[in-house]
C-alpha positions in Angstrom: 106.3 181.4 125.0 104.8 184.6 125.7 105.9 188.1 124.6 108.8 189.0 127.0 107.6 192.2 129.9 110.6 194.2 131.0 110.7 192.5 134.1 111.1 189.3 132.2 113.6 190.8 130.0 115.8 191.2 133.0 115.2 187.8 133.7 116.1 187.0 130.5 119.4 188.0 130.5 120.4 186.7 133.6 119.3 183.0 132.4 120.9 183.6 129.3 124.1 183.8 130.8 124.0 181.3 132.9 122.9 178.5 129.9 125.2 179.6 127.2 128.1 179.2 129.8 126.7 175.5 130.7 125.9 174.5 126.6 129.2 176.4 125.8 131.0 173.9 128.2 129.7 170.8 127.5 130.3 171.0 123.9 133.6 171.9 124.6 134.3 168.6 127.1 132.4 165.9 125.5 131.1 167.0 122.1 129.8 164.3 120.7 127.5 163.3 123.8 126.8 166.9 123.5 125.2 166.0 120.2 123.3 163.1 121.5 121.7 165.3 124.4 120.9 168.0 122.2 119.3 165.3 119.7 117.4 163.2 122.7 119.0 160.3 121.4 116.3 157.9 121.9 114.6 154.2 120.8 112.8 154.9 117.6 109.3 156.1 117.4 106.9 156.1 114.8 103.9 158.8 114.5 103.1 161.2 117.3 104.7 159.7 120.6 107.0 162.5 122.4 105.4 164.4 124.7 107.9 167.1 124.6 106.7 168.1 121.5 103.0 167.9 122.8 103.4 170.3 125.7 105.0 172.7 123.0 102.2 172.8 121.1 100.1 173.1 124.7 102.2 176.5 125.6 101.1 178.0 122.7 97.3 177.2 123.0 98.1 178.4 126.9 99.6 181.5 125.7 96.1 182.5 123.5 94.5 182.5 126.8 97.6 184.9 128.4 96.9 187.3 125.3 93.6 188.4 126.9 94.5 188.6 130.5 94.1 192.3 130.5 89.9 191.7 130.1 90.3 188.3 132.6 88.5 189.4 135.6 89.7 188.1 139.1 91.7 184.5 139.6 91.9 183.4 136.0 95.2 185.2 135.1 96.7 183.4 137.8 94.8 179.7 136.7 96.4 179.5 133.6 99.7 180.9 134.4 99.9 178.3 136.9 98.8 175.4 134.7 101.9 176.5 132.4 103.8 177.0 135.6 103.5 173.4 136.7 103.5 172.0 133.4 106.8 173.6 132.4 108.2 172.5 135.5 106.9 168.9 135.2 108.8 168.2 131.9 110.9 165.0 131.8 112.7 166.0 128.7 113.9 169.4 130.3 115.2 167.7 133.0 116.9 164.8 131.2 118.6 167.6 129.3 120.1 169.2 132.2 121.3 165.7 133.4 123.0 165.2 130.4 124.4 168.6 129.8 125.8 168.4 133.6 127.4 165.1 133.1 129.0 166.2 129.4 130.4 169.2 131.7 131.7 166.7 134.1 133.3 164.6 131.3 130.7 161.5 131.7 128.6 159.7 129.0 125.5 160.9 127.5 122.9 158.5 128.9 119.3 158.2 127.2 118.0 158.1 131.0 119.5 159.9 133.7 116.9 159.3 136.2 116.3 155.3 135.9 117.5 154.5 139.0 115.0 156.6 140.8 112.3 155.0 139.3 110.3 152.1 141.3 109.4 148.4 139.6 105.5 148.3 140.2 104.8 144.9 142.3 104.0 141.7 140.5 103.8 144.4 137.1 107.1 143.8 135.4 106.6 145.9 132.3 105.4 149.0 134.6 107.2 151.4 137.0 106.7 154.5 138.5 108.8 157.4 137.3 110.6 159.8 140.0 108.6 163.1 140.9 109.8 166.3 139.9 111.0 167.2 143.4 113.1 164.0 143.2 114.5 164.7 139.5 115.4 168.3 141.0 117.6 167.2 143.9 119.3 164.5 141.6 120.1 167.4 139.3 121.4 169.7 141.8 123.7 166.6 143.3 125.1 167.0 139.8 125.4 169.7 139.1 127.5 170.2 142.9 129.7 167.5 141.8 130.6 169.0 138.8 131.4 172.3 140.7 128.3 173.8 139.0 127.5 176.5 141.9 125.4 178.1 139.9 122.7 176.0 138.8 120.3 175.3 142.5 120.7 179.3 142.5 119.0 179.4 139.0 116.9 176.7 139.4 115.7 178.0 143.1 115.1 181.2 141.6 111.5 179.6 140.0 111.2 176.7 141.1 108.7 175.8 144.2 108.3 172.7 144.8 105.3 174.0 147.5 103.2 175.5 144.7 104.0 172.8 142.1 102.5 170.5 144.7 99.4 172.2 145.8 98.4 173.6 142.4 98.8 170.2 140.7 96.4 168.2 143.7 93.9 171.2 143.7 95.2 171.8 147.3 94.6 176.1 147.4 93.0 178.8 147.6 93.1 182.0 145.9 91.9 185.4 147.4 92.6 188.4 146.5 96.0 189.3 147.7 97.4 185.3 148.5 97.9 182.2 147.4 96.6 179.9 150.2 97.7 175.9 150.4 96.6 173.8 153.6 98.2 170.0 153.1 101.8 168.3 153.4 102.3 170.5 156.5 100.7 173.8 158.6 98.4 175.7 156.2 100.6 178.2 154.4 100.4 181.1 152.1 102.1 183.0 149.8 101.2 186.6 148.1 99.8 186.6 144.8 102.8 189.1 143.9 105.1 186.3 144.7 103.4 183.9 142.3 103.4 186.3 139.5 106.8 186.8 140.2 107.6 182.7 140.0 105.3 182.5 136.9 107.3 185.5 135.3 110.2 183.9 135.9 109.6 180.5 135.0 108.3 181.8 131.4 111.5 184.2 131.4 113.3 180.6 131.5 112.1 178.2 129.2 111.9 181.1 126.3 115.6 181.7 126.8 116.1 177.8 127.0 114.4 176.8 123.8 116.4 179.3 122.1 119.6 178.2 123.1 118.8 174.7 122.3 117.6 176.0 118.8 120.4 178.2 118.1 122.9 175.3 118.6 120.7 173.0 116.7 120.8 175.8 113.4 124.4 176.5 114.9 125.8 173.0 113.5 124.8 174.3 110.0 128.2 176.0 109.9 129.9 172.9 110.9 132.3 170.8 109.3 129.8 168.1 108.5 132.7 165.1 109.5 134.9 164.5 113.0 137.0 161.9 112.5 137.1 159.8 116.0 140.0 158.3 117.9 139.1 154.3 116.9 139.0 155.2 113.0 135.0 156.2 113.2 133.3 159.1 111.6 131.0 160.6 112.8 128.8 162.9 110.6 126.6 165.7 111.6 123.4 165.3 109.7 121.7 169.0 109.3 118.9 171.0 106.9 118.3 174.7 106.8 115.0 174.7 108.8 115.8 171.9 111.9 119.3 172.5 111.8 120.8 169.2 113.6 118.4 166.6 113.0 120.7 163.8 114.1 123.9 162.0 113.5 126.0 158.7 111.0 128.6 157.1 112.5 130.9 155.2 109.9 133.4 152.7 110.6 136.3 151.4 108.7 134.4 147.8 107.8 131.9 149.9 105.9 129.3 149.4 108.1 127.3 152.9 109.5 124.7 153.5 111.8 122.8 156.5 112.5 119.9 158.2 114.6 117.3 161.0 113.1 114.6 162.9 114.8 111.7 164.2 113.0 108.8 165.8 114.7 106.6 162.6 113.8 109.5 159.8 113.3 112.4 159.3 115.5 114.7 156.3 113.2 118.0 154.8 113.6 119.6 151.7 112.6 122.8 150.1 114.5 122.2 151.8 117.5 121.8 149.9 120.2 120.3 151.0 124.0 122.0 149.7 126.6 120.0 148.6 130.2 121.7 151.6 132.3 120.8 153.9 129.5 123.7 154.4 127.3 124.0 154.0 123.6 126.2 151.6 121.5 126.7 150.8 118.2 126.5 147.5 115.9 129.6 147.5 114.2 129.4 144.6 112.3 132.2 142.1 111.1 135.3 143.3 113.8 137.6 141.4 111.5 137.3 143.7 108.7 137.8 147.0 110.7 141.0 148.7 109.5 143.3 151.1 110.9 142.1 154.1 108.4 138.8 156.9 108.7 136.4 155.4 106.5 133.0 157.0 104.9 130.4 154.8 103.1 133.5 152.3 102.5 135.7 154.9 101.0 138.8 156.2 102.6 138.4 160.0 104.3 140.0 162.7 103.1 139.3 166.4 105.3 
């Protein structure tokens, strides 16, 4: 993201807090779902197919732009900054992390997606649906996060997130002079001052830089970490790291000799004996049941640490 302002440095902090308590606490509840939501434990993919990564790569060619907004003349400042505005807010992956880190805090299962049963079967097209809106991913979130006596998190969220602008911006539905920000559908024409959007665009960007650290940091965190958790059925589970990704993903070994695992590359997302279940959790191929002992087992071997 963009170089941090002072005003987003305040910002800054105040997110930071807020996310290193909520990351903090779901690895502390459920840590091994933990690992799977930090991982987007998904199906596998081969070559370039997570847009996640895409929209990455997107902020930075947005932030070029940014760079020169001090010889921008007039609205364009506000153009881009919007565009990164909506997109940032649009991002499925972002909130199918907070989904999952809300439900590790609440002791629940990782699930690969939180959000299926928003989603609508398109008529007479079985293989299509349409995905939940933003807006709709954003109340579900906050339902969590209330259940989970999260108080904080529609405070944060609120604090950029407008649902008003998202709208308008995205359907082409404004106006911009040279002191507001003007929208006229879904209700009575409306407007907000352009100091008001710079402040939500400031914010937002304040956000997702502290975000993607904190995912990083616990990703290179894992480096440091003993490397096997023995599990309560006689599994191990292996953390599966490098010194430039950190966590890249994850073996699970059972007492038969049989192991599965999950990796995520930037172009390859593999895993064998994982298998996704319809409401979106994972489970594993154990093989022959008869042959599972009573004893931690790696590759076959018996575990000693």
């Amino acid at each position: 993201m963009k170089k941090m302002t002072t005003k987003q440095e305040a910002y800054r902090e105040e997110y930071r807090e807020y996310l290193m308590e909520l990351f903090s606490k779901a690895w502390n509840t459920r840590p091994i779902d933990f690992i799977y939501t930090l991982l987007r434990v998904s199906g596998v993919q081969y070559g370039h197919w997570d847009p996640f990564s895409e929209i990455l790569d997107a902020f930075e060619d947005y932030n070029k732009f940014l760079d020169f907004s001090d010889t921008l003349e007039g609205k364009a400042p506000f153009r881009v900054g919007l565009l990164m505005y909506c997109q940032a807010i649009e991002i499925t992956a972002i909130h199918e992390l907070f989904a999952n880190l809300i439900r590790c805090c609440s002791g629940q299962d990782f699930v690969i997606k939180p959000f299926i049963e928003s989603q609508k079967q398109k008529k007479r097209e079985p293989l299509y649906y349409i995905p939940p809106s933003a807006n709709t991913k954003v109340k579900i979130l906050k339902e969590l996060a209330l259940k989970s006596n999260d108080l904080k998190f529609q405070e944060i969220f609120d604090s950029f997130y407008n649902d008003q602008i998202r709208n308008s911006f995205v359907h082409s539905d404004y106006c911009i002079t040279s002191d507001e920000y003007r929208w006229t559908e879904g209700g009575p024409p409306s407007s907000v001052s352009l100091e008001y959007i710079n402040e939500l665009i400031t914010r937002t960007f304040a956000f997702f830089e502290v975000l993607l650290q904190a995912w990083k940091s616990w990703l290179i965190w894992f480096n440091n970490h003993p490397k096997y958790i023995r599990l309560p059925q006689y599994e191990v589970f292996e953390l599966l790291t490098n010194e430039t990704d950190g966590l890249y993903g994850f073996a699970m070994h059972f007492s038969n000799g049989q192991r599965a695992y999950f990796e995520r590359y930037s172009e390859v997302v593999d895993s064998r004996n994982l298998t996704l279940n319809k409401d979106g959790s994972i489970n594993f191929f154990v093989g022959d049941l008869s042959k599972l002992e009573m004893e931690w087992k790696v590759d076959g071997k018996v575990f000693i640490g």
